[in-house]
C-alpha positions as CSV (number, residue, x, y, z in Angstrom):
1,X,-23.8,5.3,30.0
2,X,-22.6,8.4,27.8
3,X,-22.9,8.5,24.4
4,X,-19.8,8.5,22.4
5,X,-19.6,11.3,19.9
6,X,-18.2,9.7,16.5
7,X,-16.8,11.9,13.3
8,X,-17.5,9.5,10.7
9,X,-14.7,10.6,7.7
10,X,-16.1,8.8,4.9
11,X,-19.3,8.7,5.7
12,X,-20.8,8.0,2.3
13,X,-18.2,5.3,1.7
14,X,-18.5,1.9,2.9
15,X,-17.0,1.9,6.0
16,X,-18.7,5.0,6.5
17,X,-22.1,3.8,6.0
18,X,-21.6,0.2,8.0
19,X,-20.5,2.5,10.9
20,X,-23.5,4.4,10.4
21,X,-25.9,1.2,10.7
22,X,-24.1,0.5,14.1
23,X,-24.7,4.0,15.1
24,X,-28.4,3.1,14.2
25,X,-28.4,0.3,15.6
26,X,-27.1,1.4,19.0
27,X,-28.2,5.3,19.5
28,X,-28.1,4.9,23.5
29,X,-24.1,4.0,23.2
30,X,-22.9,6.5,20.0
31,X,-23.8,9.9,18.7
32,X,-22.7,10.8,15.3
33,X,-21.2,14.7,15.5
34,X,-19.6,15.3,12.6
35,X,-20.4,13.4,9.1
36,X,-17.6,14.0,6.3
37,X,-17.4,12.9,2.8
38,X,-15.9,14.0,-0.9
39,X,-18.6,15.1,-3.4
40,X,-21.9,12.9,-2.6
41,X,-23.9,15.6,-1.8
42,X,-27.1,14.0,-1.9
43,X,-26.1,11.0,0.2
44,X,-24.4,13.0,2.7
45,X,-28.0,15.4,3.1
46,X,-30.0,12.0,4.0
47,X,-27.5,10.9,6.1
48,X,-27.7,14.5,7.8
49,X,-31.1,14.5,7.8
50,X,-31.5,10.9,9.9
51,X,-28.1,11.8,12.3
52,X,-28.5,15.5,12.9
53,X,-24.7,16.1,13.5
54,X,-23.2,19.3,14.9
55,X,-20.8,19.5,11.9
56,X,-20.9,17.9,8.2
57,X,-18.6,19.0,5.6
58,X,-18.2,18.3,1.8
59,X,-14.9,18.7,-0.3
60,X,-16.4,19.7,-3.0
61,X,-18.9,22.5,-2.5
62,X,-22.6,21.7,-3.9
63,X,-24.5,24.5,-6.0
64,X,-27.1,24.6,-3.3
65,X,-27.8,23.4,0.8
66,X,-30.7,22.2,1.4
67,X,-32.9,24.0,3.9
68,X,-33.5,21.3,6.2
69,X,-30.1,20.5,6.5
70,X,-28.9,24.2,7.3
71,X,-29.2,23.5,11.2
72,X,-25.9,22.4,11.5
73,X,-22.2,23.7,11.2
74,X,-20.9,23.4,7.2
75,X,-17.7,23.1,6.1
76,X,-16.5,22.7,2.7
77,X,-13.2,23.1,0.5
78,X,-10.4,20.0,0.3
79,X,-9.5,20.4,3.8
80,X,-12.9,20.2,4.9
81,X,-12.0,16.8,7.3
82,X,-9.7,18.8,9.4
83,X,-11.8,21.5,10.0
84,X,-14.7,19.5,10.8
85,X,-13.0,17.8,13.3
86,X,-11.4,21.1,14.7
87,X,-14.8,22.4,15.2
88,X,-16.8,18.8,16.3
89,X,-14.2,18.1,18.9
90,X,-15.5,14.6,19.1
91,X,-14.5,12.0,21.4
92,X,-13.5,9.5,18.1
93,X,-12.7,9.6,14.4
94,X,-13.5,7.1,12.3
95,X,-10.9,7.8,10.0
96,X,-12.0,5.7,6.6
97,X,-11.4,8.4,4.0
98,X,-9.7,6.7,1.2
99,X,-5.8,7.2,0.3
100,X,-3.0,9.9,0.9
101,X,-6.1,12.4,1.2
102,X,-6.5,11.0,4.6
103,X,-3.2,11.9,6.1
104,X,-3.7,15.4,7.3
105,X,-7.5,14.4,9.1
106,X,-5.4,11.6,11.0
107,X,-3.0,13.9,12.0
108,X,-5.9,16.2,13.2
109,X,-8.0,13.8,15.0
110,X,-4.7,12.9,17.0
111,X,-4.8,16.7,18.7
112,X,-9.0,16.3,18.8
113,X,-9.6,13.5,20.0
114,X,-9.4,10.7,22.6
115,X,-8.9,7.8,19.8
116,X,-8.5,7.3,16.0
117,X,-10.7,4.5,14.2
118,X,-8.2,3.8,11.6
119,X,-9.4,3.1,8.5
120,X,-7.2,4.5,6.4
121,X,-4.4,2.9,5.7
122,X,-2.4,4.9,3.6
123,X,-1.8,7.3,6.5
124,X,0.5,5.2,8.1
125,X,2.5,3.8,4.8
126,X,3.0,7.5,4.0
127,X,3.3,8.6,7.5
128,X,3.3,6.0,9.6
129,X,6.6,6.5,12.0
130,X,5.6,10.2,12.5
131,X,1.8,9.0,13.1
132,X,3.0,6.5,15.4
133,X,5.3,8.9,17.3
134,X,2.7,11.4,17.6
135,X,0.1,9.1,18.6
136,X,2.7,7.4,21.8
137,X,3.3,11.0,23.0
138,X,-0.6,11.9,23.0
139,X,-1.3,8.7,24.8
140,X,-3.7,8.4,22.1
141,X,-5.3,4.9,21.3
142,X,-5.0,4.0,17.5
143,X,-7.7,1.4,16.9
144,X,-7.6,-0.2,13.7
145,X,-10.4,-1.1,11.5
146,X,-9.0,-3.2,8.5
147,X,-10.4,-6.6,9.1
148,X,-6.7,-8.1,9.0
149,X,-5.1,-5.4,11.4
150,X,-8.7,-5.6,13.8
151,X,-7.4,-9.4,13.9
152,X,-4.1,-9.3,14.9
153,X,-5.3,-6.9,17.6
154,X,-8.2,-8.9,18.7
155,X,-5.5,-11.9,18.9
156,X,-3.0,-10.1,20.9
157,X,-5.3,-9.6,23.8
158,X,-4.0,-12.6,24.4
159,X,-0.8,-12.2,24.5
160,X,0.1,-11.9,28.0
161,X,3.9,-10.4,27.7
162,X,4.9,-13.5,25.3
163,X,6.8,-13.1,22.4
164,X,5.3,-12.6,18.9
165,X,7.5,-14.9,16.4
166,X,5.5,-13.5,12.9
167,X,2.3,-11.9,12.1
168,X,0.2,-13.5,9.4
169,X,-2.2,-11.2,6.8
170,X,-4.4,-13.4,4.9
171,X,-5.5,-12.6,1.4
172,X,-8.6,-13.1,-0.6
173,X,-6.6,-12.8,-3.8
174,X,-9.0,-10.6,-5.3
175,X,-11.2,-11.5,-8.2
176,X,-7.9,-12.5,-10.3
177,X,-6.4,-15.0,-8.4
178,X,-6.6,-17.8,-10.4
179,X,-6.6,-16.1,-14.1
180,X,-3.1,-17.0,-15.8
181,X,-0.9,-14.0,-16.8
182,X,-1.8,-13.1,-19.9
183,X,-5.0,-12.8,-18.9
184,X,-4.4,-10.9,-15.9
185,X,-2.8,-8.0,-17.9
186,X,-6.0,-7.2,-20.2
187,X,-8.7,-7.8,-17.1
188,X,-11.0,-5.1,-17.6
189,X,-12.8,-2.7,-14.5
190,X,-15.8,-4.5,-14.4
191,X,-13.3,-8.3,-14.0
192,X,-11.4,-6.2,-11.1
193,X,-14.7,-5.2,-9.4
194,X,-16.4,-8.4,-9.2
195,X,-15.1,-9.4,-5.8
196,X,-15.7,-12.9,-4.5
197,X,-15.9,-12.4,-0.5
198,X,-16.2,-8.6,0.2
199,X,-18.1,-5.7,-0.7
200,X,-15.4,-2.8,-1.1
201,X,-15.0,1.1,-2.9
202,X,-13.7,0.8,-6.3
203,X,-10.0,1.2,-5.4
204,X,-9.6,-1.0,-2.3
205,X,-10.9,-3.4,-5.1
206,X,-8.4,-3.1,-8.1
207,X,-5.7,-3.1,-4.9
208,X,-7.2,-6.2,-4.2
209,X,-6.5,-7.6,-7.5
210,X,-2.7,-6.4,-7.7
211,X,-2.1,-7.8,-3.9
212,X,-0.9,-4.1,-3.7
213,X,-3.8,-3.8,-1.1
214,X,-1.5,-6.7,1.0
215,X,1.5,-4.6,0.6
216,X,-0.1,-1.8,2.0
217,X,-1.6,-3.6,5.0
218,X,1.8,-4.9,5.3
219,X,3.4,-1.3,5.9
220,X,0.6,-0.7,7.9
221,X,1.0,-3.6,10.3
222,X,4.6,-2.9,10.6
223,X,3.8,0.4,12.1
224,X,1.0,-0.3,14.1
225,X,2.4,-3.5,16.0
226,X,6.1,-2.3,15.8
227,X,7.0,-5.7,13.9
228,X,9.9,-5.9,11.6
229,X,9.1,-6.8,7.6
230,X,11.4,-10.7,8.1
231,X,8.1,-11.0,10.7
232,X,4.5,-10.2,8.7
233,X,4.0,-13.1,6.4
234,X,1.4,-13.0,3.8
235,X,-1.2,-16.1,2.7
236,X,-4.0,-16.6,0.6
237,X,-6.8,-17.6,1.9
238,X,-9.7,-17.6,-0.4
239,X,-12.8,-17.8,1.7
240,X,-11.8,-14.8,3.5
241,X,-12.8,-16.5,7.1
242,X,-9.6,-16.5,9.0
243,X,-8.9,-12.9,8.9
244,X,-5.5,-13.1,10.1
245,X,-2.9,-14.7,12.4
246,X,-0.2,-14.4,14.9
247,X,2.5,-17.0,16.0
248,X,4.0,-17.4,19.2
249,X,7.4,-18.4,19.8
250,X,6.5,-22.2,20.4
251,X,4.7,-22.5,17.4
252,X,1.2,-21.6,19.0
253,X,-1.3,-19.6,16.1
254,X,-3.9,-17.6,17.1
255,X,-6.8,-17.1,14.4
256,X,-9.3,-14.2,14.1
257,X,-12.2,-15.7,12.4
258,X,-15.8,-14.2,11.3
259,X,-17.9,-14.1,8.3
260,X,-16.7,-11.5,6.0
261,X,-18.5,-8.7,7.3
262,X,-17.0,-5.6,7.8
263,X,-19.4,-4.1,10.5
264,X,-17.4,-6.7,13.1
265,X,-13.9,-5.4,13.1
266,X,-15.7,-1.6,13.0
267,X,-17.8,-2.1,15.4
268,X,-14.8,-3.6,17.9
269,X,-13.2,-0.4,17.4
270,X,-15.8,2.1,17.9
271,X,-17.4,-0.1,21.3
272,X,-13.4,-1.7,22.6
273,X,-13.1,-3.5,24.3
274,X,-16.7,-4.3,24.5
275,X,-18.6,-6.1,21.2
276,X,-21.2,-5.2,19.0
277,X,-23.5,-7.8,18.0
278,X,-25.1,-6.7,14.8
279,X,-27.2,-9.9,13.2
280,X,-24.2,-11.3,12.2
281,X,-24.8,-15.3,10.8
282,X,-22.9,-17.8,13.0
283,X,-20.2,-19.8,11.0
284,X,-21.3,-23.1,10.3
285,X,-17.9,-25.0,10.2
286,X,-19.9,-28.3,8.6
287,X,-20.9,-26.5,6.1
288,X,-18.2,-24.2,5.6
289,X,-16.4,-28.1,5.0
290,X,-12.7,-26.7,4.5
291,X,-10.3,-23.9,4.9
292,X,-7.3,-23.2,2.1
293,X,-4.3,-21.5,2.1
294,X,-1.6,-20.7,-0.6
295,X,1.4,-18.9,-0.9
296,X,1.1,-15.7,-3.4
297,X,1.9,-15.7,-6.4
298,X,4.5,-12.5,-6.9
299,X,5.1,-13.4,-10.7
300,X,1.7,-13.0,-11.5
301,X,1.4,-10.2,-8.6
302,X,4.5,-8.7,-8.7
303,X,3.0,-5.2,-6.4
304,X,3.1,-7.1,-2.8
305,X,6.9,-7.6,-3.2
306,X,7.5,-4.1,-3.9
307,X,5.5,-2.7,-0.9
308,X,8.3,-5.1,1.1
309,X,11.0,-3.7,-1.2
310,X,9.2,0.0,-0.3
311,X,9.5,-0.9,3.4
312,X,12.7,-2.3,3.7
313,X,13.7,0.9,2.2
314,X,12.1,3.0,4.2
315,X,12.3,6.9,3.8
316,X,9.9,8.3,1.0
317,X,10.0,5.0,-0.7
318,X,6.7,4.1,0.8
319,X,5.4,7.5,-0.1
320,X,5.9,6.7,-3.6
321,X,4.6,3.1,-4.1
322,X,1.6,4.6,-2.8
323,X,1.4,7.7,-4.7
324,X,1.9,5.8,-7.7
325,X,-0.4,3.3,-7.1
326,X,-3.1,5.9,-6.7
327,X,-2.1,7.2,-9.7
328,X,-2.3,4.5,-11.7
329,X,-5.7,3.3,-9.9
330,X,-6.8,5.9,-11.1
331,X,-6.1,6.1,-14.4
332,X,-7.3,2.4,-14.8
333,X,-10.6,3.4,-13.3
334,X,-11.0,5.6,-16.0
335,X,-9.7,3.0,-18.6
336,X,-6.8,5.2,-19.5
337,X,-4.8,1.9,-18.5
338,X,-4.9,-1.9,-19.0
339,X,-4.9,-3.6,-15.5
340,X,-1.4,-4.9,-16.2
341,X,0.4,-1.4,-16.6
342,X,-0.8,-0.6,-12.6
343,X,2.2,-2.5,-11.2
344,X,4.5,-1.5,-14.0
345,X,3.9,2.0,-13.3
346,X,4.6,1.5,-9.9
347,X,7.8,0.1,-10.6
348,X,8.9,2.5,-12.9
349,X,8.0,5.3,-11.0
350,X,9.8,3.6,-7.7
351,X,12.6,3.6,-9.9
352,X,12.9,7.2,-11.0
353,X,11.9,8.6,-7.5
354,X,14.9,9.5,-5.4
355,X,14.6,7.9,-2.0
356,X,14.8,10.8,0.8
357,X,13.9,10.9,4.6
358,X,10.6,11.8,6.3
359,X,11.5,14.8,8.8
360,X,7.9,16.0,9.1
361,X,4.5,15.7,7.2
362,X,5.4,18.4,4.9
363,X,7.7,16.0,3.7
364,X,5.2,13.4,2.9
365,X,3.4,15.6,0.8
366,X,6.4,16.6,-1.3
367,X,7.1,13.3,-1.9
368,X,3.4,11.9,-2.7
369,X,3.3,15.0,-4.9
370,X,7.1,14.1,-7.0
371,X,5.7,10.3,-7.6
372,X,2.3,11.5,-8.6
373,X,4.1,13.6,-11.0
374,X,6.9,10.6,-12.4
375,X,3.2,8.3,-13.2
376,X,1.3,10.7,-14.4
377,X,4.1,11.2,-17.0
378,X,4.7,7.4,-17.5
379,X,1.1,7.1,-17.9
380,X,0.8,9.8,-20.4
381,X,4.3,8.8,-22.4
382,X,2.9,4.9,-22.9
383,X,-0.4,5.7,-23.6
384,X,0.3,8.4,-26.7
């Protein structure tokens, strides 16, 4: 068998580094050309050092390179992802670089390579139709990675030409989902972080907590399995087992389920259609003694029904929530915020953000650049 040459975008992120250990794990099956990640310099040298790739790039420059890590290709500067993959030319990307940033490598990898890992999900709610569209007329496969998206693929395998009535995205609920309102608006960073059931970056995390993370996934599945918003449902689901669902017309649901682990639905992308097996513990259903659901809360979590509002929109509405949501991440993550301003900011800036069309990817970054603008100023006006 040839190996598979992997870019790994991310690399020193979490999705980045369980790909790695797969990589590890199976050397005879994947080769890991190209490692990419945003300013951990020393993490990204030991990772060079154990993977030897052809091509390893930084975004920001650091004030020296080692000299035994100097045997491969460097690249830095913010577009260092796309030129990496321009000069790896690997079969796959592994496309887990977090937020809007990640737009421009997806776009790459499409013209580089014969498939896209997709990890990022805000490349396809900012650009999603023209991702799509580009993808179709490359005849290029887009595997997803998200443990909801991995599930609704996994269960479509077998769907045999029948009808799809709804998808359904389960929902940890973050680490808020049972504090009461009030509450909820004054949660501080180290509240958000403490996640029940997975092990994420910081700002997957806090989305987590709004259920803006949902929304997101919602867009995303929407593009990806060409499903209209009136079909992707959303449910809690607490133990984070069932990772998501789809629905037949005669009332047949098929159910994804694993232990929370991301290293399953990554390594179904990287070895599909083949499996991974990576230690993984068996479920114990006895033990695991039930399974609950609930509907979410919007009052309390107001974000997931804007992402529907964004979609149904359409246009650069998308663009927007998302590039207000970062924003406002952002600015909570430094404690510039209370959690409870995130969705207001969103809102807000949804509101004063003209709705416009999506021609081409230059217009995605006009418009993730006009609603980073509108929430920075929000941000600034209510926190003076």
């Amino acid at each position: 068998m040839n190996k598979r040459t992997i870019a790994v975008l991310g690399a020193t992120g979490s999705i980045g580094t369980q790909a790695l250990d797969l990589v590890r794990r199976y050397p005879e099956q994947f080769e890991a050309s190209c490692l990419v990640a945003h300013s951990s310099a020393e993490k990204l040298f030991s990772l060079v050092r154990e993977f030897r790739p052809r091509v390893a790039a930084l975004a920001v420059e650091p004030e020296s390179l080692p000299e035994d890590v100097r045997f491969c290709e460097w690249i830095f500067g913010e577009d260092c992802a796309v030129r990496a993959l321009e000069a790896a030319k690997p079969m796959d990307a592994l496309c887990a670089i977090v937020g809007i940033a990640g737009l421009d490598a997806v776009w790459t990898a499409l013209d580089v390579c014969e498939r896209v890992l997709l990890a990022n999900k805000e490349a396809l709610v900012t650009g999603g139709r023209l991702v799509m569209e580009k993808a179709a007329r490359l005849g290029r496969p887009m595997l997803p990675v998200d443990s909801e998206h991995s599930a609704i693929f996994q269960c479509l395998q077998a769907r045999q030409g029948n009808p799809v009535r709804r998808l359904i995205l389960t929902a940890s609920g973050g680490a808020l989902r049972t504090w009461p309102a009030e509450a909820i608006r004054t949660a501080t960073v180290r509240d958000v972080l403490a996640h029940p059931t997975w092990r994420m970056g910081g700002k997957i995390t806090v989305d987590c907590a709004t259920m803006l993370n949902k929304g997101l996934e919602v867009i995303e599945a929407h593009h990806l399995f060409a499903m209209p918003p009136e079909k992707i449902d959303v449910v809690v689901h607490p133990q984070s087992v069932i990772h998501s669902m789809i629905e037949f017309e005669d009332g047949a649901v098929l159910a994804q389920m694993a232990r929370p682990d991301m290293r399953g639905p990554i390594g179904y992308a990287m070895a599909y259609p083949s499996r991974l097996p990576y230690g993984a513990e068996p479920l114990d259903f006895a033990q695991l003694g039930k399974l609950t659901f609930e509907a979410p809360d919007t009052g309390r979590f107001p974000s997931l029904a804007m992402a529907y509002a964004a979609l149904r929109t359409g246009g650069s509405a998308p663009v927007a929530l998302n590039g207000a949501n970062e924003t406002a991440v952002a600015a909570f993550l430094r404690e510039e915020i209370p959690f409870g301003r995130i969705s207001e900011v969103i809102e807000e800036t949804l509101n004063l953000c003209p709705v416009r069309g999506i021609a081409g990817i230059g217009d995605v970054h006009a418009a993730d650049a006009q609603s980073r603008a509108i929430a920075e100023k929000i941000i600034r006006r209510r926190s003076c």
